[in-house]
N, C-alpha and C positions, 0 to 999 in steps of 0.2 A: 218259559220258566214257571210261571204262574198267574193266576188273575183272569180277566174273560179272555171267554175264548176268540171271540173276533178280532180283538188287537191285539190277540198272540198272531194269530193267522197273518194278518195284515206285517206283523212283524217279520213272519217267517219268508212271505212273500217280498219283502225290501230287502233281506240280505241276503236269499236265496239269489235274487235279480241283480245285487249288486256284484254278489259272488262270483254270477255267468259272465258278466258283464268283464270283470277283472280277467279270467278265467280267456276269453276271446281276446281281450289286447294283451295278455302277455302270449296266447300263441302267434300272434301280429307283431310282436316287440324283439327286440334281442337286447342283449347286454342288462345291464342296471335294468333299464325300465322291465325286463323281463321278468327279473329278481324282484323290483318290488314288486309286480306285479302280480307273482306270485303269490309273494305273504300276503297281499291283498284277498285275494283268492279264499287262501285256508281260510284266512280269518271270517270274511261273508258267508262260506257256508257252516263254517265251526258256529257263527250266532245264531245261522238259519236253525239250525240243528238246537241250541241250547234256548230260543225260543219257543218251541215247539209246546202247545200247552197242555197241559196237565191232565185235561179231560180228556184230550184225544191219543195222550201217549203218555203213560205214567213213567219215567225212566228209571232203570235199576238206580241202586243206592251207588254201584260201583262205577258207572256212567259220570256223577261228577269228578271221581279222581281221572278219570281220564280225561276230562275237558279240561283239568288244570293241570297235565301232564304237557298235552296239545299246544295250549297256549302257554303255559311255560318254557316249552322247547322254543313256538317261537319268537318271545320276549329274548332267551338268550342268541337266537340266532340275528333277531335285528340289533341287540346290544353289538355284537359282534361286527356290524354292518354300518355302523351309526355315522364311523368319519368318512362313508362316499355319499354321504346326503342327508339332509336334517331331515326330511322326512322319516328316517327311520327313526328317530325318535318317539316318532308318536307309532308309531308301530310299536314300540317299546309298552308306551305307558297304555295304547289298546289290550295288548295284550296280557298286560298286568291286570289290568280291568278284567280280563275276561277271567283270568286263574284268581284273584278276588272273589268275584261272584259265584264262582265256582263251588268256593272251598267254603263260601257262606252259604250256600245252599245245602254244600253235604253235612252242616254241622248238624247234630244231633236235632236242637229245637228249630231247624228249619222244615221237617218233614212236617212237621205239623200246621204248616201255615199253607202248604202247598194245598192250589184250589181254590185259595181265598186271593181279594183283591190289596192291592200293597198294603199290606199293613206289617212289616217290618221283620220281613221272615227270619234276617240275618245281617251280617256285615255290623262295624264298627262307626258308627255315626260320624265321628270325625272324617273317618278314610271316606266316607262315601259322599261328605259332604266334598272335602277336596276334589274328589273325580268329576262329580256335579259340577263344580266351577269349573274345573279343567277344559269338559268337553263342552258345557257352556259358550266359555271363550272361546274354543276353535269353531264352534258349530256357528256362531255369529261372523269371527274373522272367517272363514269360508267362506260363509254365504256372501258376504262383503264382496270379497273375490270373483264372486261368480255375478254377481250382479253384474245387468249394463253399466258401465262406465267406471267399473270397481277398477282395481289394481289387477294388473295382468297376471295369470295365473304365473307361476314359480315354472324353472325349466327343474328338468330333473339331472340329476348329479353328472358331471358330465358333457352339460350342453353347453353352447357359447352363453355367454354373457355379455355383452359389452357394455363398457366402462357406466355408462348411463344407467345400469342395474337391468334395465329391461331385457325379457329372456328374449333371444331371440327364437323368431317361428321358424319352428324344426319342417322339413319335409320329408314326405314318404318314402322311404327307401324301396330298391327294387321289390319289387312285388308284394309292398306293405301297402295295407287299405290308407286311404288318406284320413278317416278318422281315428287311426291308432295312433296317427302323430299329431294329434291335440291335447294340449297338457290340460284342458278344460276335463276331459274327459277323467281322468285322475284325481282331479281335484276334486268332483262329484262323485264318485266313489268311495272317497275319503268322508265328504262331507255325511252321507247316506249313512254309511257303517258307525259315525261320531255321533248321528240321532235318533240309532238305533242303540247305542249304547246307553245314550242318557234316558231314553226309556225303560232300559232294563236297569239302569241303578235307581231313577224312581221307584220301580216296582218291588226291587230288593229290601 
């Protein structure tokens, strides 16, 4: 978006990776996981993309209606999606995030800050403080999650549960790789894309 260029790069390169990443288990997945899998997908490379910094790629002015086009199609499509899995929630509020940032960058006195290091290019203090805690909170409770000895990652919409809450371990279905049915895998992708955002609303 803007600021130096090595931690745009560095940027580009985490959701680029996390985008591919997504991109290989949902053609490994079917049903739901595939679906979220997807919006996971758009979304990693839609940031890789709105990352991209300044000095090495100036973006037309009309470049940001379309990233808030992008990701407002799919905030309404995970609204739509919301009661087969709480995750789609936060696919909700990512993506709100991203048509946010968006619309704050194409405003008028944002072009003029573009190239410079955060200093306040755009966006509403309050709103941005919010998303800041937001992704804060999950980007902590995740990592919690992934830690050894954390809480077992979540099944996804769909999977057994039994009564005890703990997701039960899913296995590979015919000719699915055995890492595509690790819900760890999922949750690090999420967690990747959640600190890659809080990067970018610092920088906003």
């Amino acid at each position: 978006m803007h600021g130096p260029t090595l931690p745009g790069w560095l940027m580009v390169a985490l959701c680029a990776m996390t985008g591919l990443s997504c991109l290989l288990r949902m053609r490994a997945c079917s049903g739901e996981e595939r679906r979220a899998a997807g919006g996971e997908t758009l979304m990693g490379f839609g940031m890789a993309s709105m990352a991209l910094p300044s000095a090495a790629l100036s973006p037309p002015e009309w470049s940001w209606a379309v990233y808030a086009a992008v990701f407002g199609g799919a905030a309404l499509h995970g609204l739509a999606a919301v009661r087969r899995g709480g995750h789609h929630l936060h696919h909700v509020v990512g993506s709100l995030a991203m048509v946010y940032m968006a619309v704050s960058m194409a405003a008028p006195d944002a072009g003029a800050h573009a190239g410079h290091t955060a200093g306040g290019a755009g966006g509403t203090p309050v709103l941005t403080g919010a998303l800041l805690l937001y992704f804060t909170v999950y980007v902590l409770h995740t990592g919690a999650r992934l830690a050894p000895g954390g809480t077992p990652a979540p099944a996804v919409a769909g999977a057994g549960v039994p009564p005890g809450g703990v997701p039960a371990p899913r296995r590979p279905g015919p000719g699915r790789p055995a890492w595509a049915a690790r819900p760890e895998l999922a949750l690090a992708c999420r967690l990747s894309m959640a600190l890659a955002t809080l990067a970018m609303l610092v920088a906003l």
